[in-house]
C-alpha positions in Angstrom: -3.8 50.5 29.4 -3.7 49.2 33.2 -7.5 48.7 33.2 -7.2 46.9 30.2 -4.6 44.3 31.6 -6.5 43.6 34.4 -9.5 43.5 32.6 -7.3 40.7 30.7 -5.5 39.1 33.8 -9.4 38.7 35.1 -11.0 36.8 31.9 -8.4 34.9 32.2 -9.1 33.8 35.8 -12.4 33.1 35.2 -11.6 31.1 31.7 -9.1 28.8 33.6 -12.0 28.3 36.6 -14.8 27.7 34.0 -12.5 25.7 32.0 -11.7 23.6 35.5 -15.7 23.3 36.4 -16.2 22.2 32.3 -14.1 19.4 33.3 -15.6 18.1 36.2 -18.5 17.5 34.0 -17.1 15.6 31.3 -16.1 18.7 28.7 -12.7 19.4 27.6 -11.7 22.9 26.2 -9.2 24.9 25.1 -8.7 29.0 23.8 -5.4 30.1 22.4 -4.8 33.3 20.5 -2.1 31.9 17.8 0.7 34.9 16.6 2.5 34.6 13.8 3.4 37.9 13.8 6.3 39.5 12.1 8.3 42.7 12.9 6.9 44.7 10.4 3.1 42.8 10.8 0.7 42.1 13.8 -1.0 38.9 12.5 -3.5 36.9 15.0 -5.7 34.4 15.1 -8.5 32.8 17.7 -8.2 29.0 17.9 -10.6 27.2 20.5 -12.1 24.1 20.8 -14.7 22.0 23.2 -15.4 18.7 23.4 -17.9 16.1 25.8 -15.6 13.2 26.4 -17.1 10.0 25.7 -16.1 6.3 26.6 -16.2 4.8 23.6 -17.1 1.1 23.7 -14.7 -0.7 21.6 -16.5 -3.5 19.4 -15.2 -6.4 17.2 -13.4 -5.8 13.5 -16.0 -7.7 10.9 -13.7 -10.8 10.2 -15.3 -11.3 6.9 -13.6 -7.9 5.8 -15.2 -4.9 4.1 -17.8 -2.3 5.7 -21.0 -3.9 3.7 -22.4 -6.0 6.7 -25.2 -4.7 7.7 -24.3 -5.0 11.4 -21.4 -2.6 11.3 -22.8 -0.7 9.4 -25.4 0.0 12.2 -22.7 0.3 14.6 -20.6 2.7 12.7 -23.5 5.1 12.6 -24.1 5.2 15.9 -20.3 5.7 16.5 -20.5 8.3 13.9 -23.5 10.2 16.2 -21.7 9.8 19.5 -18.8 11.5 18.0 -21.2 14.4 16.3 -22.1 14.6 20.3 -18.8 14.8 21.6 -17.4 17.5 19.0 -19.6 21.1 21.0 -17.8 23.1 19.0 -14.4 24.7 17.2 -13.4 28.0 15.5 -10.4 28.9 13.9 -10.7 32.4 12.4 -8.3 33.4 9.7 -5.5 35.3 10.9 -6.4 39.4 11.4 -3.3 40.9 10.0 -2.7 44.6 11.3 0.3 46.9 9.8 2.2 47.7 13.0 5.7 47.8 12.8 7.3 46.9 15.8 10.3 49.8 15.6 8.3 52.4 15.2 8.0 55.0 18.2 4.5 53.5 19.6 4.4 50.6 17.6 5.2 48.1 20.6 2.6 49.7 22.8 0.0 49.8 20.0 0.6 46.1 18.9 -0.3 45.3 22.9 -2.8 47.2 23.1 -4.5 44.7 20.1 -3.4 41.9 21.7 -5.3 42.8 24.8 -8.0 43.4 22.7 -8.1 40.9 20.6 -7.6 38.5 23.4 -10.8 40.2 25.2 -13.2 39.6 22.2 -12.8 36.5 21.3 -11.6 35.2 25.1 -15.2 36.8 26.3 -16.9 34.7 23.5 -15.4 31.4 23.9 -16.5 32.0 27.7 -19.8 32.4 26.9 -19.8 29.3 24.5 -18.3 27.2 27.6 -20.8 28.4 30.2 -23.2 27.3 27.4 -22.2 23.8 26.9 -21.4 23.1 30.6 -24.5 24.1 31.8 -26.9 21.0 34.0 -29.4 21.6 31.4 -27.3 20.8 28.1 -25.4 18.1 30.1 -27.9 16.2 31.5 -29.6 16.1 28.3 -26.4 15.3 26.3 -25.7 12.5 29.1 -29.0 11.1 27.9 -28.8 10.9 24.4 -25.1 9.0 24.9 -26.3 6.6 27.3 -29.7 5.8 24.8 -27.1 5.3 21.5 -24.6 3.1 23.6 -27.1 0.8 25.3 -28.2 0.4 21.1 -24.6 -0.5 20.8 -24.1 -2.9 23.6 -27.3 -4.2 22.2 -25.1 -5.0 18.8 -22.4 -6.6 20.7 -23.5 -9.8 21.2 -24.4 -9.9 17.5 -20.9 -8.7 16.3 -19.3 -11.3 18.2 -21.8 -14.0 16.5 -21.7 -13.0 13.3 -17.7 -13.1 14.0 -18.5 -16.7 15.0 -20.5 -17.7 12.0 -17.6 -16.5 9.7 -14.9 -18.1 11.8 -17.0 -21.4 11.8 -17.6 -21.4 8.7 -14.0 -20.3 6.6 -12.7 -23.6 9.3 -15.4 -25.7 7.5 -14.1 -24.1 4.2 -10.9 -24.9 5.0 -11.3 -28.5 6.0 -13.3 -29.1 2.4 -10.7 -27.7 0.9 -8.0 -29.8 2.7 -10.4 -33.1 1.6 -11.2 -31.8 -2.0 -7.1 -31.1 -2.9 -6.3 -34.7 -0.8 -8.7 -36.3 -3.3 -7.1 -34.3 -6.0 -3.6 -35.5 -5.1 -4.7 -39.1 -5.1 -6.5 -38.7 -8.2 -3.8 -37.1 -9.9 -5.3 -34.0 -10.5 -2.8 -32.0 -9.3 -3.1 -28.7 -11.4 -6.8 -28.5 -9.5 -4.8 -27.8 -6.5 -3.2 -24.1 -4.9 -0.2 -23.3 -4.9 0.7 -23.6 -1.2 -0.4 -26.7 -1.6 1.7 -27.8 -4.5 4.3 -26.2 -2.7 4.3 -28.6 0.3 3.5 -32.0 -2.0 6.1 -31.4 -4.4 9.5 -31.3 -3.1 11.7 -29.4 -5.7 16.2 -30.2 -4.6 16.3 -25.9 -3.9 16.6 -24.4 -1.1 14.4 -21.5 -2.0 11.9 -22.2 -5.0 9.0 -20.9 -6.8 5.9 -22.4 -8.6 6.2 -20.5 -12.0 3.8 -23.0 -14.3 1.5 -25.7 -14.1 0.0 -27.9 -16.9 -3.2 -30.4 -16.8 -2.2 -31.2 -20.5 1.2 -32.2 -19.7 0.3 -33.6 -16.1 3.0 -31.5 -14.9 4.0 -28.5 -12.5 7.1 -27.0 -13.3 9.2 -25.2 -10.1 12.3 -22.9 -10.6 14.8 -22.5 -8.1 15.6 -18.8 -6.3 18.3 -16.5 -4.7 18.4 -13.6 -3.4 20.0 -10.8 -4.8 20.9 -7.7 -2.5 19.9 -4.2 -4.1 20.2 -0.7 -3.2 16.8 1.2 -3.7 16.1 5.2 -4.9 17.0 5.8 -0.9 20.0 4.2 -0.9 19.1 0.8 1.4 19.8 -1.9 1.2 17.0 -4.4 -0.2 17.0 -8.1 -1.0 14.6 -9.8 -4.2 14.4 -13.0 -5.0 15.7 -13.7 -8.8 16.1 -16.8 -10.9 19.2 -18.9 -11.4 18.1 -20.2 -14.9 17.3 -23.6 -13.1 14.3 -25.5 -12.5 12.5 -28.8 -11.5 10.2 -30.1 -14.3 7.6 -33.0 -11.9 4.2 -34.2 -11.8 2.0 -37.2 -11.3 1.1 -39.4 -14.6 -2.4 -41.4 -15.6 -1.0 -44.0 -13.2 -0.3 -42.5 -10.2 3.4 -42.2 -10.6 5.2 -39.4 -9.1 8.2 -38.4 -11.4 10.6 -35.2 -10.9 13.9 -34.3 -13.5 15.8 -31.2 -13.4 15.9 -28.6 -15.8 19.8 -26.9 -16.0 19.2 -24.4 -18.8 16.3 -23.0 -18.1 14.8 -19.5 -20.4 14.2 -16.8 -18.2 14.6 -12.9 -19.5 17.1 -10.9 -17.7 16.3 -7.3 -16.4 18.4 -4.1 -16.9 20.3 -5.5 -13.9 21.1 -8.6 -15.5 19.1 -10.2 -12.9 17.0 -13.6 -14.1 12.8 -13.2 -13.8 10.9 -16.0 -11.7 9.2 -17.3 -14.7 9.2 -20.5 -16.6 6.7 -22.4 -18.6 6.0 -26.5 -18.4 6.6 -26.2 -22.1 9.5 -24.5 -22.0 10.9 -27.0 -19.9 9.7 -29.8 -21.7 11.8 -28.3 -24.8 14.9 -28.5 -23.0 14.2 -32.1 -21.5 13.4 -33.8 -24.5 15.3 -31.7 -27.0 12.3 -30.4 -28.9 11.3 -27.1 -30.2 8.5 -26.0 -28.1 6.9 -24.7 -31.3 6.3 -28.7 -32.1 5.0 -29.7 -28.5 1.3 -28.4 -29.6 1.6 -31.4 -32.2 3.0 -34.0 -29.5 1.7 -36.4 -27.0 3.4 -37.6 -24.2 3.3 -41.1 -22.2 6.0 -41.2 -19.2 9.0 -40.1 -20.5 8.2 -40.9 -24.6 7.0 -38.0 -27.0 5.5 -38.9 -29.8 5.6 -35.7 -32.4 3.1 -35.6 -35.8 6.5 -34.9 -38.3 7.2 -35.1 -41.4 9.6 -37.5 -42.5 12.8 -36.6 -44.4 12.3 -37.5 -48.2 15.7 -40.0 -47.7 14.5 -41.8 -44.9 13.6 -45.5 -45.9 10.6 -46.7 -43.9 10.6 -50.6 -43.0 7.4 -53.0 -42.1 7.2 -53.5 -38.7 4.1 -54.4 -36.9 4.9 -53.9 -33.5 7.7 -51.9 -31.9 9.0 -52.5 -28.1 10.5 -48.7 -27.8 11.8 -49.3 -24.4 10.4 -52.1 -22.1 7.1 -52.3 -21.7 6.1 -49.0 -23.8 5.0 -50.8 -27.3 3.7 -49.0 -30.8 1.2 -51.2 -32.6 -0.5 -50.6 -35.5 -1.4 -53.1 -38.8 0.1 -51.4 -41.4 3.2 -49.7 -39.3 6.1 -48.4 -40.9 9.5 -47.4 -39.5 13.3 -46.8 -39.6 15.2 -45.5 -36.4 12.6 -42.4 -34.5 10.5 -42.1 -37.2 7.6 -44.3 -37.6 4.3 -43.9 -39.6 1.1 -46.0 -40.6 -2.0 -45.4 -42.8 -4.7 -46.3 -39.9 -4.4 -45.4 -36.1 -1.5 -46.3 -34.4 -1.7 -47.8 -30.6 1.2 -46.9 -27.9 0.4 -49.3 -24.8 2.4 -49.4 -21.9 1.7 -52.1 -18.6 1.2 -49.1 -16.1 0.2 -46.2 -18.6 -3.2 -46.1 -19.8 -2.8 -46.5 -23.8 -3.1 -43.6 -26.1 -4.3 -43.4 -29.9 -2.1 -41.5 -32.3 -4.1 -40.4 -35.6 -3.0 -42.1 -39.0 0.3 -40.3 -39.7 4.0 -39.5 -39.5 5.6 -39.2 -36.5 9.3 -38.8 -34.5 9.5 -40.5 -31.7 11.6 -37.8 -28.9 12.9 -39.8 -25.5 14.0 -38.2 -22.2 17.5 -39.2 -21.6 17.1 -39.9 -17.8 14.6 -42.9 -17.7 11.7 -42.5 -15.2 11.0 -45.8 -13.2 7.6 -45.7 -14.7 
């Protein structure tokens, strides 16, 4: 038993000078024998690992996102090498499980004595593996092959960085054209072509905290509802905030003459959760409905100049239609047709009907019957 232990305290003397010389050469190691052992079971198992340290060279993220640029690509398998370099080697064995109990006579002294042992085997091996890795031969030679894959790397730098470059030079560009193209949209009118950030900052909706839940090139409008937030206790008990909808909105939008026009919307549809929380959600339509006090299931059959609707009806059986050849609805908005017929909001004629307005471009309505719907709050149109 003593010649074991010093046969023991010796390995491990030289394993803590070979491990010292392994680092003066770049390698870091390490040898454990992990126990798990019970008091009924011996269970062990040899754990070491050696590694070259490398200096990696950092290099530039790809900007343009993904791994698919060729570049990277190149650069990532050369990281990938140097780090097959680095890694010498590691073993983990399985754990060795011996039935020793601990309380039995000799049991203590026969569970050390396999320690030793054990420690002895695998400690002589993993010696043998260090010596191997950190000798001039294997170092110089691993040195080499480093140095040749990280000059191919600092090779790739200068590319990185102009590629880099190229993207951030070119998504500014992309961004200007953008900022010049929505601009043009804007003064066009053609609002709906635009995002919704930028929406977001032309529009200015009387919220503090809204959201862009619709947008309409038919209707030439966007519609916005307003938010608050609502304080919630998620699965784990903390507290969380979400942004929910207060049933009001802000119906606006830019006509065929450049007008800007904006009304509020104070009953607003939106479906309510198992919380009875409102959802951020709206539709132009929907608003529409509410504004001009028409089923939305008749705005498919409508068209729309400033703040007029003119809906394809039918007129009720006891409504009397007069001769009227021209009607001034409100000033300057004015319904001609030759053969028009009308009596309060309902109008029809046999041929197509003109609605012309000074500012408005004038729209066509097909031969027909139609209502005439009016928003109550007159836009300065």
């Amino acid at each position: 038993m003593m010649k074991l232990e010093t046969k023991i305290k010796k390995l491990q003397e030289r394993i803590t000078k070979e491990k010292a010389k392994a680092k003066e050469v770049g390698i870091s190691s390490s040898f454990t024998i992990e126990d798990h052992s019970t008091k009924k079971e011996l269970r062990l198992s040899p754990v070491w690992g050696i590694d070259y340290v490398i200096d990696y060279i950092n290099y530039p993220k790809n900007l343009e996102g993904g791994s698919i640029h060729p570049l990277w690509i190149e650069m990532q398998e050369i990281q990938f090498q140097l780090q097959k370099l680095s890694h010498l080697d590691s073993f983990r064995e399985p754990e060795t499980n011996y039935s020793i109990n601990e309380y039995t006579k000799h049991g203590a002294a026969e569970r050390e004595q396999i320690k030793m042992e054990f420690y002895s085997n695998y400690g002589t091996s993993f010696l043998d593996k260090l010596r191997k890795f950190s000798g001039k031969s294997f170092i110089n030679n691993l040195k080499k092959q480093v140095v040749e894959l990280q000059a191919k790397q600092k090779k790739l730098l200068p590319e990185l960085r102009k590629a880099n470059s190229e993207f951030i030079s070119k998504r500014k560009q992309a961004k200007e054209e953008k900022k010049l193209r929505e601009a043009e949209f804007l003064k066009n009118g053609e609002f709906w072509e635009c995002e919704t950030e930028t929406l977001k900052s032309y529009f200015h909706p009387p919220f503090d905290k809204n959201y862009l839940a619709d947008v309409s090139e038919k209707w030439r409008a966007a519609l916005f509802v307003e938010c608050e937030s609502m304080p919630y206790k998620d699965y784990h008990k903390n507290w969380r905030h979400k942004l929910v909808g207060t049933g009001r909105g802000y119906l606006c939008g830019i006509d065929d003459n450049g007008d800007e026009w904006g009304h509020e919307v104070y009953r607003l549809y939106q479906p309510y959760d198992e919380h009875g929380n409102a959802a951020l959600s709206g539709t132009v339509e929907e608003a529409m409905s509410e504004l001009f006090g028409i089923s939305k299931n008749k705005l498919s059959q409508c068209y729309r100049q400033g703040d007029l609707l003119f809906c394809s009806e039918i007129i009720p059986e006891e409504t009397k239609l007069y001769d009227e050849k021209s009607w001034e609805v409100r000033e300057s908005h004015e319904i001609i047709s030759p053969n028009l017929r009308r009596n309060g909001h309902y109008f029809s004629s046999d041929v197509p009907i003109r609605v012309q307005h000074t500012s408005h471009a004038a729209i066509e309505l097909p031969a027909g019957a139609y209502r005439l719907y009016a928003h109550q709050v007159l836009d300065a149109d």
